[in-house]
RORO-844160 format. One record per residue (C-alpha): x, y, z. Coordinates in nm, 3 decimals, decimal comma, always signed. Layout:
# residues N
+---------+---------+---------+
:       x :       y :       z :
+---------+---------+---------+
:       X :       Y :       Z :
...
+---------+---------+---------+
END
This chain:
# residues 383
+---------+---------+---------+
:       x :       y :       z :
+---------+---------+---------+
:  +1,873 : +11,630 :  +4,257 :
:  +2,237 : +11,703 :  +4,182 :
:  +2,410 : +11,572 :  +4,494 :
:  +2,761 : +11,730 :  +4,343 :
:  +2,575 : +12,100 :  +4,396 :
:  +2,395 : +12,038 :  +4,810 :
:  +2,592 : +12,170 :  +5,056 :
:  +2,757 : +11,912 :  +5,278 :
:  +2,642 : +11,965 :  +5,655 :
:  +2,754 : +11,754 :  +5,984 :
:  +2,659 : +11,806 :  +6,297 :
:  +2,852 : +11,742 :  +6,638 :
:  +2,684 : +11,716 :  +6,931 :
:  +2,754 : +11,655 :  +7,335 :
:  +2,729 : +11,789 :  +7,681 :
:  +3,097 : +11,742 :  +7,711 :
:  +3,189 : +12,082 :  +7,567 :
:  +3,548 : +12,137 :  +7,580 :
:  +3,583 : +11,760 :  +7,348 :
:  +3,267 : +11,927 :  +7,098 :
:  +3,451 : +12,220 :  +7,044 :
:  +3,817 : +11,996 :  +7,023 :
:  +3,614 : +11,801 :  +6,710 :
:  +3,471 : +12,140 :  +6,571 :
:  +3,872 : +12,282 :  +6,531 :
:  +3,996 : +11,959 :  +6,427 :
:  +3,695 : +11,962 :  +6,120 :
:  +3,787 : +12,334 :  +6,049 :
:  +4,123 : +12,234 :  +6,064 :
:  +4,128 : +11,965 :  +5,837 :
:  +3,882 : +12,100 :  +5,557 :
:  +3,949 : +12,342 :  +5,376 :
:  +3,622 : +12,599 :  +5,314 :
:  +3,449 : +12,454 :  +5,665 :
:  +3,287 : +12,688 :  +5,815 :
:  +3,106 : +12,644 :  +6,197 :
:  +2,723 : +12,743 :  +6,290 :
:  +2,704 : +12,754 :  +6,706 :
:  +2,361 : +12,861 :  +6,821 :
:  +2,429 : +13,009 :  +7,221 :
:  +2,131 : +12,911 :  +7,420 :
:  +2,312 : +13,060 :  +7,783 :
:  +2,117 : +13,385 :  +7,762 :
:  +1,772 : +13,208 :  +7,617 :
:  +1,620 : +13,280 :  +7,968 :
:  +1,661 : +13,610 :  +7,937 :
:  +1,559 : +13,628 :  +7,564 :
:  +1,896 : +13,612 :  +7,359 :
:  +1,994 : +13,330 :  +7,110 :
:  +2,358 : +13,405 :  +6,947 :
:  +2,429 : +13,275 :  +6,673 :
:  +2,835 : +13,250 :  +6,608 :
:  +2,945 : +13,179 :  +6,251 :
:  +3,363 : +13,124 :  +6,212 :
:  +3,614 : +12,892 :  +6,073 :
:  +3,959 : +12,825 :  +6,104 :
:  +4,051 : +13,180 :  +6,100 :
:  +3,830 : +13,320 :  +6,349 :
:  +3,515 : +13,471 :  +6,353 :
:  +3,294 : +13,594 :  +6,013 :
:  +2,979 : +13,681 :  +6,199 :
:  +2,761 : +13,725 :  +6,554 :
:  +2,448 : +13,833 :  +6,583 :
:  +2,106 : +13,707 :  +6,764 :
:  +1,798 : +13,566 :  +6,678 :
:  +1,419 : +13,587 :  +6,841 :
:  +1,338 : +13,375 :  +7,064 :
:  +1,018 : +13,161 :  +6,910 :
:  +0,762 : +13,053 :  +7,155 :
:  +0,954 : +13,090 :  +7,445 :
:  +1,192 : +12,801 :  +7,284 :
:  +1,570 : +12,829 :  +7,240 :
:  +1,521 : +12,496 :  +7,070 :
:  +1,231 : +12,649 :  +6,823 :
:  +1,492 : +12,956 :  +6,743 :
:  +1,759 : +12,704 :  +6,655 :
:  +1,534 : +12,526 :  +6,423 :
:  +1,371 : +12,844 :  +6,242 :
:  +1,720 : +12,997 :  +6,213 :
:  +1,987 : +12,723 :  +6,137 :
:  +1,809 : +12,621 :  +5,783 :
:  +1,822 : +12,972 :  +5,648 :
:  +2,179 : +13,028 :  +5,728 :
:  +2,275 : +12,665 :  +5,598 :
:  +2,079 : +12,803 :  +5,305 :
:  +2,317 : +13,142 :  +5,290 :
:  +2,644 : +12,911 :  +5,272 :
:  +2,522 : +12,654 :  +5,032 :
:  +2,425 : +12,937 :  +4,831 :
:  +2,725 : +13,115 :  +4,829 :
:  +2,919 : +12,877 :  +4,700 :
:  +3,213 : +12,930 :  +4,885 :
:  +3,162 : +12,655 :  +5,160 :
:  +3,316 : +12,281 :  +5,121 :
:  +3,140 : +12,192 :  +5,484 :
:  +2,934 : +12,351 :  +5,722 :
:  +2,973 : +12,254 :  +6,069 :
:  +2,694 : +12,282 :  +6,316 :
:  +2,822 : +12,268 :  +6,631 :
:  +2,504 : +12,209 :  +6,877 :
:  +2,457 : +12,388 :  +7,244 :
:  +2,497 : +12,170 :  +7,526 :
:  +2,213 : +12,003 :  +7,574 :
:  +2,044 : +12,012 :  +7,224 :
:  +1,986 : +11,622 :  +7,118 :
:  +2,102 : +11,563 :  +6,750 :
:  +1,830 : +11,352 :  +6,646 :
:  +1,588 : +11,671 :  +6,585 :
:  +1,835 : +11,901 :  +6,426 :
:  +1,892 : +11,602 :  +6,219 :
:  +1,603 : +11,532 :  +6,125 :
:  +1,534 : +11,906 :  +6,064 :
:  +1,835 : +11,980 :  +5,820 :
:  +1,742 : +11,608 :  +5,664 :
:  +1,353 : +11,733 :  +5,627 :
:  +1,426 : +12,075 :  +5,521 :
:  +1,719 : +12,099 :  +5,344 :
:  +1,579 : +12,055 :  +4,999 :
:  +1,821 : +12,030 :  +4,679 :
:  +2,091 : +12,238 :  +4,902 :
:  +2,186 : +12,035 :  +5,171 :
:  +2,286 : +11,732 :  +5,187 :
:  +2,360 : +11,566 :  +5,581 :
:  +2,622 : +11,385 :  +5,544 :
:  +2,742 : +11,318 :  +5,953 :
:  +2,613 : +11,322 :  +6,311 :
:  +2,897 : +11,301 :  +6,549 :
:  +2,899 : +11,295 :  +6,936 :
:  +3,158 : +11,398 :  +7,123 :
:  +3,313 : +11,201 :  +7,406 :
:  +3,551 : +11,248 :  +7,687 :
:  +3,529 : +10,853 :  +7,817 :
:  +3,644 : +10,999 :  +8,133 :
:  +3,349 : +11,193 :  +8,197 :
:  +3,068 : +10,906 :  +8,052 :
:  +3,031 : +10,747 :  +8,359 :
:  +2,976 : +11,098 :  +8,567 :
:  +2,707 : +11,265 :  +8,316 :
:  +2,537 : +10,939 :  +8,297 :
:  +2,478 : +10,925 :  +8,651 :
:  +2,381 : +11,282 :  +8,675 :
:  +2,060 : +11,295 :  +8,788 :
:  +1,990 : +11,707 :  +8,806 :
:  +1,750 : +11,856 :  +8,640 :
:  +1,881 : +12,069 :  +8,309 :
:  +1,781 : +12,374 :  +8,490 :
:  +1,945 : +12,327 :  +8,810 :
:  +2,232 : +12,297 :  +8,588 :
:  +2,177 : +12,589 :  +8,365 :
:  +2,134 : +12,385 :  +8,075 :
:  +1,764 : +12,385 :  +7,993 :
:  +1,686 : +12,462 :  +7,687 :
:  +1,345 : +12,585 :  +7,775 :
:  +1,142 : +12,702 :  +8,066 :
:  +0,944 : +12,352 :  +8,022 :
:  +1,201 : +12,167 :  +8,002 :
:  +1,224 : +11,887 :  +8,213 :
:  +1,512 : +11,683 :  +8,109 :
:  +1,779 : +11,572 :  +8,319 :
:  +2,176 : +11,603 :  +8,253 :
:  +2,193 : +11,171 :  +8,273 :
:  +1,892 : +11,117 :  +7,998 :
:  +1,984 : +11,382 :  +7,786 :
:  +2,376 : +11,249 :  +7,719 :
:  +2,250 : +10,911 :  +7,686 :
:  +2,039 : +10,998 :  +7,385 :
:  +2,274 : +11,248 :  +7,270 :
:  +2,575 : +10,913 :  +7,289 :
:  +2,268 : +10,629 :  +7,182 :
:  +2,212 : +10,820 :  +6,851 :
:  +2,512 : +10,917 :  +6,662 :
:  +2,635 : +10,697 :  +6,460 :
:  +2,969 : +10,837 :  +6,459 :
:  +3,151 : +10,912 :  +6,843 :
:  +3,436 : +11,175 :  +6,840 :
:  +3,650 : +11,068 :  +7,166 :
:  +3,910 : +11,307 :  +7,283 :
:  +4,257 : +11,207 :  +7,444 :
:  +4,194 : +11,187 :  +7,839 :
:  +4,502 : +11,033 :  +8,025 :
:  +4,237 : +10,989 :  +8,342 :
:  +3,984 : +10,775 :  +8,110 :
:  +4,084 : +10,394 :  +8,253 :
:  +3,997 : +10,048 :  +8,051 :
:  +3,642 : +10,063 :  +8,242 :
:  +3,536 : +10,408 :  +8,102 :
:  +3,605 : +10,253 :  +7,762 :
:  +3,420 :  +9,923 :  +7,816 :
:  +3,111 : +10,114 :  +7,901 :
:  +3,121 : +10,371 :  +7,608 :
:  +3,159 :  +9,990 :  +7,383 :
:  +2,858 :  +9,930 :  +7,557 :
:  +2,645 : +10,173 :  +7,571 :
:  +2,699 : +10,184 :  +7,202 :
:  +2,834 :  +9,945 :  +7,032 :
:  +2,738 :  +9,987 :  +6,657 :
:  +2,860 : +10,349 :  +6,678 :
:  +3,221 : +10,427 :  +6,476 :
:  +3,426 : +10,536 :  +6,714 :
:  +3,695 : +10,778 :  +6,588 :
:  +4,008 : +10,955 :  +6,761 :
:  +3,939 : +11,344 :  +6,718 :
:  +4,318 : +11,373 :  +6,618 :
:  +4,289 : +11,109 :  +6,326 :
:  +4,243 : +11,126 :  +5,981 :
:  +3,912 : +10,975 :  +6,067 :
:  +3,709 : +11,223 :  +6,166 :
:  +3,718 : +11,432 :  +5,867 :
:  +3,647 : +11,114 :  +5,671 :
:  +3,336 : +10,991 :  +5,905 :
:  +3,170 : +11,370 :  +5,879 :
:  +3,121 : +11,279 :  +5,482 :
:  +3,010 : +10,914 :  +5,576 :
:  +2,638 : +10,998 :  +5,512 :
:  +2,320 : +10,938 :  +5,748 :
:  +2,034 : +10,760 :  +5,708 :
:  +1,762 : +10,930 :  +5,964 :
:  +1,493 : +10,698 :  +5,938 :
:  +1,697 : +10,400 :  +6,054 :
:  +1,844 : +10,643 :  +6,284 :
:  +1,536 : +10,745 :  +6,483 :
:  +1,397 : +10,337 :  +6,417 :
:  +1,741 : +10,285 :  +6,605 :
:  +1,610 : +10,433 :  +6,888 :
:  +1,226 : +10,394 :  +6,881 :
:  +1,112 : +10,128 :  +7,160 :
:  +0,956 :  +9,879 :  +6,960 :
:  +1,259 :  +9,806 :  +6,740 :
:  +1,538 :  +9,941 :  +6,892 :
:  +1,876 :  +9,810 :  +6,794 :
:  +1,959 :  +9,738 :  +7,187 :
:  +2,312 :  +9,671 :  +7,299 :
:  +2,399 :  +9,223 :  +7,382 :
:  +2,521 :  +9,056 :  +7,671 :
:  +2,849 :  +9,203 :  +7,740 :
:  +3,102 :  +9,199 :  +8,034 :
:  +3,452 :  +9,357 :  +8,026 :
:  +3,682 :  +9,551 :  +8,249 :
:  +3,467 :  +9,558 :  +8,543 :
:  +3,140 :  +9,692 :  +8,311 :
:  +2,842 :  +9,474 :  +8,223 :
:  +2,569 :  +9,430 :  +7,992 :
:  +2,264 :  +9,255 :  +8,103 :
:  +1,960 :  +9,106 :  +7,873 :
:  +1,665 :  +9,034 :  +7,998 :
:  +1,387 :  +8,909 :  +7,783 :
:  +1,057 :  +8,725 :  +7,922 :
:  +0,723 :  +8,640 :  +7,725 :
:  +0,489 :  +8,651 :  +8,134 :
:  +0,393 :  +9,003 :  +8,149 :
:  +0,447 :  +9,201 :  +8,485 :
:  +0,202 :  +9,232 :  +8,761 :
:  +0,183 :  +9,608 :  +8,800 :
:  +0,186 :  +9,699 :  +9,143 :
:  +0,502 :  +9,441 :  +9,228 :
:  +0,684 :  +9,634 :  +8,958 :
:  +0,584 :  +9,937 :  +9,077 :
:  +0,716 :  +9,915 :  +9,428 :
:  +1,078 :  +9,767 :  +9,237 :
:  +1,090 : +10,037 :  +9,052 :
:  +1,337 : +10,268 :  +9,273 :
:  +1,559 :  +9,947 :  +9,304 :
:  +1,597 :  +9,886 :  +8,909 :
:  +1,666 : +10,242 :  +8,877 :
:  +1,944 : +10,235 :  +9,121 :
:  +2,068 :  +9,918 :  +8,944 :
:  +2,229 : +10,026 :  +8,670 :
:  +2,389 : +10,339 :  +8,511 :
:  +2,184 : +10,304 :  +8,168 :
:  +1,876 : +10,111 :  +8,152 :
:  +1,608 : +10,080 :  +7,842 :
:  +1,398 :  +9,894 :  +7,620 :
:  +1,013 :  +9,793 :  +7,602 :
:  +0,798 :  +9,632 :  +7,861 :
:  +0,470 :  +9,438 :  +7,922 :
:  +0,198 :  +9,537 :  +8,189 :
:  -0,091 :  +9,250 :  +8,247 :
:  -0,328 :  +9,558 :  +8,346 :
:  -0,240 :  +9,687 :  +8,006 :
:  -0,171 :  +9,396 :  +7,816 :
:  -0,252 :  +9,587 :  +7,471 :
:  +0,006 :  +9,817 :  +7,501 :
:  +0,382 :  +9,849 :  +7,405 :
:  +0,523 : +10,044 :  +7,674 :
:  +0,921 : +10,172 :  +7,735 :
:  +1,158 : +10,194 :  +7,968 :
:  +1,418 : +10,480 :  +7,928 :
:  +1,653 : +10,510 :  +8,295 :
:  +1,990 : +10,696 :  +8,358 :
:  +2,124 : +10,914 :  +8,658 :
:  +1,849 : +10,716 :  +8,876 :
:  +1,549 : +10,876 :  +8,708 :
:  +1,315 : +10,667 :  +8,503 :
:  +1,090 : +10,757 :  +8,232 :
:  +0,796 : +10,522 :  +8,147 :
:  +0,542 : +10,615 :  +7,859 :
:  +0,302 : +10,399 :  +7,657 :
:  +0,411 : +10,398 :  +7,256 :
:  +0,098 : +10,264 :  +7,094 :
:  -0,044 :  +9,910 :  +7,068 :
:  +0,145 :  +9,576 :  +7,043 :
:  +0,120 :  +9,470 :  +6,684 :
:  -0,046 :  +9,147 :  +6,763 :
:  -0,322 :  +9,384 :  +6,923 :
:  -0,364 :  +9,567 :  +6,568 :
:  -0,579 :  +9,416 :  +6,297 :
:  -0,451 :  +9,237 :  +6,010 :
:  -0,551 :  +9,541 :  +5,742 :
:  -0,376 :  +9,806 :  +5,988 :
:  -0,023 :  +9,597 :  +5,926 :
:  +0,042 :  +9,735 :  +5,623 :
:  +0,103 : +10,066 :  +5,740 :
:  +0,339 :  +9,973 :  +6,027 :
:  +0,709 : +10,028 :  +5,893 :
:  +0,864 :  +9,754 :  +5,776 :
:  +1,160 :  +9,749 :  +6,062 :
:  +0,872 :  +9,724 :  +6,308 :
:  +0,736 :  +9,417 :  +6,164 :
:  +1,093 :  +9,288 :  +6,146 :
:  +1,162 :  +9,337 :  +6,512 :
:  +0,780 :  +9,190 :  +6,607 :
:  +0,847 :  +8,887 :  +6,417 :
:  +1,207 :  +8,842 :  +6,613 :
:  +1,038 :  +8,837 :  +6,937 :
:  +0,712 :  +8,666 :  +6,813 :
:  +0,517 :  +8,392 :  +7,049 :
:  +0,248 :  +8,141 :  +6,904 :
:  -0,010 :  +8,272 :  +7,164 :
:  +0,122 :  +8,644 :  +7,261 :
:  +0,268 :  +8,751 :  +6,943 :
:  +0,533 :  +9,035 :  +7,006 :
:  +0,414 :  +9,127 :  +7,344 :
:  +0,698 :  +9,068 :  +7,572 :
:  +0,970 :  +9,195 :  +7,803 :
:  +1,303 :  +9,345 :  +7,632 :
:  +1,488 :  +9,520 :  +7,901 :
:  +1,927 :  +9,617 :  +7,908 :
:  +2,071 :  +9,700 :  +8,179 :
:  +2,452 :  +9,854 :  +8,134 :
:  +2,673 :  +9,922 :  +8,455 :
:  +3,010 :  +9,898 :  +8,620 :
:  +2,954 :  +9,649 :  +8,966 :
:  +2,606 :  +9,538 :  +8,810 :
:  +2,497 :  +9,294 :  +9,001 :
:  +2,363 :  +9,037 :  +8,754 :
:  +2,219 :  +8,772 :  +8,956 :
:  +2,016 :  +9,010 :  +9,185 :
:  +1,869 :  +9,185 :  +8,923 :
:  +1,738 :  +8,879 :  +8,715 :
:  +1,568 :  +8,771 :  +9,083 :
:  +1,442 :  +9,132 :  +9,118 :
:  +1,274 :  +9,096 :  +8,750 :
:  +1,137 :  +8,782 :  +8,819 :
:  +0,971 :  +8,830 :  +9,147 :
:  +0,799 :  +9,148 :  +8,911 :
:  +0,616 :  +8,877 :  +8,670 :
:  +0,276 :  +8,743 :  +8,688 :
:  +0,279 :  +8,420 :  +8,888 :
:  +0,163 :  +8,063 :  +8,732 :
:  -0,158 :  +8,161 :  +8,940 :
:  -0,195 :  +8,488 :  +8,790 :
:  -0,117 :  +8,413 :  +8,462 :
:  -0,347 :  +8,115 :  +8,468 :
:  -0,633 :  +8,340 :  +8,570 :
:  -0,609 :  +8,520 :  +8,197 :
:  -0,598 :  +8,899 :  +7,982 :
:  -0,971 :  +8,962 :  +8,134 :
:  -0,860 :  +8,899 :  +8,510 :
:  -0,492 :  +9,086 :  +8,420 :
:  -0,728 :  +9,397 :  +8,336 :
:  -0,847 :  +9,419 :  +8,699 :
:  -0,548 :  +9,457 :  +8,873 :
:  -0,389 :  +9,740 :  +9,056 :
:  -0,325 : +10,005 :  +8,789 :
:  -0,080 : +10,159 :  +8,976 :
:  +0,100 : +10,317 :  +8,685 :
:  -0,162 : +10,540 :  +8,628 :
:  -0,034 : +10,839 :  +8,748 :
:  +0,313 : +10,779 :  +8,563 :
:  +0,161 : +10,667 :  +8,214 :
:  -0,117 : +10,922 :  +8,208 :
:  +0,071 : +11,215 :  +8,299 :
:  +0,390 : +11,154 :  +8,023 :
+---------+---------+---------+
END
């Protein structure tokens, strides 16, 4: 593969719209022969994708694309390839641009311009776009995308607060605009949130720079995947804390359950993987912002798995089991992080505690842990 001969593509992504399209001029801007994709979802209800094409000039092209399946998302993805395909073949484009719709995540257009890009694209950046003043407000959004107008299908059931958290959790690279109203708290809890992520100025040098940097979107997406995900450390600064807690006693079930409103409530961001003694096979995670919380079982604890099924576990997962392995539980534990501003630290530890198995309960082993109260049930089963 002749990398000197793919097209270069980066995409920039985030709900905050007015800083995504500030980083989209400041790339057309700054490189020459960039040219921006934008896919409109707004009229997707009624049946109408637009695609916009322009650069720093203006525009070079409208028109719309089918809806597929009743899926803005699906149109994006059948349509974006073939017209990255157009530029790369024309030979006239240094960088294409594809500037996401509001609440389209950047992991699977990533993934789908990584997948399907062949010997003529190469993805070289995956920038979010950040007002800090406006991280702590979308976090704690808890609508539904379609009360907002943002859904990006009739079956989609995504809320504004989970939706920016991925889209912020998965770029490696954050764009943050200028806001004279973002304070030293709003940019403790972007550090936070993410702290591995580059974060650039959109009026710097930088950013041009960082949408070459290249992306790797297998340690991207293992970034993010429950059982190894690269989860922010004890932090605490300007008002905005980060807390870590990790137990090997799994949790009774129904004393979580009736917590679980509290630990919602408890933080802004919440995630990470958790242990149920009524399910003691089975890795499960915990994924909470805006107050709504998203449980869902992702597959067996490794120690669960036999010995000829390791080999085809990836090898980050088997890093991250053998980080949190125990001599008689193996990897099965509890890895939750909690990031606020005013969390209350000591309360929640007690709150998390009170939700574990008792030396009673423990004592009484797996067999007696299957017979309890499986009161998540209805949440597990229906995800």
């Amino acid at each position: 593969m002749d990398r000197d001969r793919e097209l270069p593509v980066v995409i920039v992504a985030g709900l905050h719209a007015d800083a995504r399209r500030q980083v989209v001029e400041r790339l057309l801007q700054t490189v020459p022969g960039s040219v921006a994709l934008h896919h409109d979802l707004a009229g997707a209800p009624e049946g109408t994708v637009v695609r916009l094409i322009h650069d720093a000039s203006g525009t070079l092209s409208r028109g719309e694309t089918p809806l597929v399946n009743d899926c803005a998302c699906c149109a994006l993805r059948e349509d974006l390839v073939p017209e990255l395909w157009r530029l790369a073949d024309s030979g006239l484009t240094r960088l294409a641009v594809v500037e996401l719709w509001d609440s389209v995540e950047p992991k699977a257009m990533a993934e789908v311009v990584a997948g399907h890009g062949g010997d003529r694209l190469a993805l070289t950046g995956v920038i979010t776009a950040v007002d800090p003043a406006l991280v702590l407000p979308y976090l704690a959004n808890g609508d539904d995308l379609a009360e907002a107008g943002l859904a990006a299908a009739p079956t989609d059931r995504r809320t504004v607060g989970d939706t920016w958290a991925r889209q912020l959790e998965y770029a490696p690279v954050l764009a943050v605009v200028d806001n004279e109203e973002a304070d030293d708290e709003d940019r403790a809890l972007l550090a936070q949130l993410h702290p591995t992520a580059r974060r650039v100025p959109v009026d710097s040098e930088e950013l041009a720079l960082a949408a070459f940097a290249g992306v790797d979107v297998e340690a991207a997406a293992a970034a993010q995947h429950p059982a190894c995900a690269l989860l922010p450390q004890e932090a605490d600064e300007a008002g905005v804390s980060t807390f870590v807690w990790h137990r090997r006693r799994p949790f009774h079930p129904e004393r979580l359950y009736q917590a679980l409103e509290d630990l919602c409530c408890a933080a802004a961001r919440s995630r990470g993987r958790f242990w149920l003694a009524d399910r003691p096979d089975t890795l499960l995670a915990w994924d909470a912002a805006g107050g709504a919380l998203c449980v869902e079982s992702v597959g067996p604890w490794l120690v669960s798995l036999p010995d000829a099924a390791w080999e085809m576990v990836p090898p980050v997962r088997r890093a991250a089991a053998a980080l949190d392995w125990h001599p008689d539980h193996g990897d099965c534990c509890q890895h939750l992080v909690f990031t606020s501003p005013g969390l209350d630290r000591d309360g929640l530890e007690q709150l998390l505690d009170s939700c574990l198995l008792t030396d009673a309960e423990y004592g009484s082993g797996r067999e007696a842990w299957k017979h309890l109260p499986a009161v998540f049930d209805s949440l597990l089963d229906a995800a």
